[in-house]
C-alpha positions in Angstrom: 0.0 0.0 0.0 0.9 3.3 -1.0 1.8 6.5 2.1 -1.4 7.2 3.7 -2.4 10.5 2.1 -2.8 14.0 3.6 -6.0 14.6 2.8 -8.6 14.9 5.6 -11.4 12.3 5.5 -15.3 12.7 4.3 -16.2 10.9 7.1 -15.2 9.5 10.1 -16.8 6.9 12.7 -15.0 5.4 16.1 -15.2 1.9 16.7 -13.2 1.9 20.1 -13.7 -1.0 22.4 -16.2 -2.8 20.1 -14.7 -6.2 18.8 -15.1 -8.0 15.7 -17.8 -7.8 13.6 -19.0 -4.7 14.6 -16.4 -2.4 13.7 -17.0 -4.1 9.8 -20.5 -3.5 10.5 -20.2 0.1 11.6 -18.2 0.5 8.3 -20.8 -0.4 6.2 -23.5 1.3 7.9 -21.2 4.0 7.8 -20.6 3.8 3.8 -24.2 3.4 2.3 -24.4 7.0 3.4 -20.9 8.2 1.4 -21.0 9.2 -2.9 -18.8 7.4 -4.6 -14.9 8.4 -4.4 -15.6 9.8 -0.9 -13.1 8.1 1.7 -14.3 7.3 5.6 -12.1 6.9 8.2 -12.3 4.1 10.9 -10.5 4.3 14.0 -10.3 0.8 15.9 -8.3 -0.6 18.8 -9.6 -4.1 17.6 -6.5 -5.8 16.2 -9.2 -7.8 14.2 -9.7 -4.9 11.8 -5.9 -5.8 10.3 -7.4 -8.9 8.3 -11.4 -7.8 8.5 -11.1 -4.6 6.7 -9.5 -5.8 4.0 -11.4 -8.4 3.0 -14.5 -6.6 4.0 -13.2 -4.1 1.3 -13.0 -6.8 -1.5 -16.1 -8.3 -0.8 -17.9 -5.0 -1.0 -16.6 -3.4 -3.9 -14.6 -0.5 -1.9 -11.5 0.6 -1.9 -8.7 0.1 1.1 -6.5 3.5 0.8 -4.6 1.8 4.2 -4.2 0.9 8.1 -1.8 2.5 10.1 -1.1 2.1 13.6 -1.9 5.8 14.9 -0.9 5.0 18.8 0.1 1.7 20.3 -2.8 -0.8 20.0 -5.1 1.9 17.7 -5.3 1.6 14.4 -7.3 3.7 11.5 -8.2 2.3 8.1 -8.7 4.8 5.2 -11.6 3.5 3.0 -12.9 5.1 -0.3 -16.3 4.0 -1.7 -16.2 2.3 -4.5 -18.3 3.4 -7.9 -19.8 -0.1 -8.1 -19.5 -0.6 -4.0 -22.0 -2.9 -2.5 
């Protein structure tokens, strides 16, 4: 994956002490309400959301701009909507 870029989110949500699924859940909930091209944020302290996001993103069509670990044990996941996102 490429740098994570600059550019400040369309969107963001917290998923902070919530364990797998729900932070993948949140996400979609989250997505059916961005255009196309628009890119959500998802912060997470669930290590579950290395692997989930990304196949959560192949499954539905969206892209994974990337993870990085912002503090020890938190992670955010950059995520742009797909045009033909499900």
């Amino acid at each position: 994956m490429d740098a994570m870029p600059d550019t400040p989110p369309d969107a963001v949500i917290d998923t902070f002490g919530r364990l797998c699924p729900v932070p993948i859940i949140m996400t979609a909930k989250r997505m059916r309400g961005l255009a196309a091209g628009q890119v959500l944020a998802v912060f997470s302290d669930d290590r579950g959301i290395l692997e989930d996001m990304p196949l959560w993103c192949r499954s539905s069509r969206n892209e994974l701009v990337g993870i990085d670990e912002v503090a020890p044990g938190e992670w955010r996941a950059l995520v742009r909507k797909g045009a033909h996102a499900r």
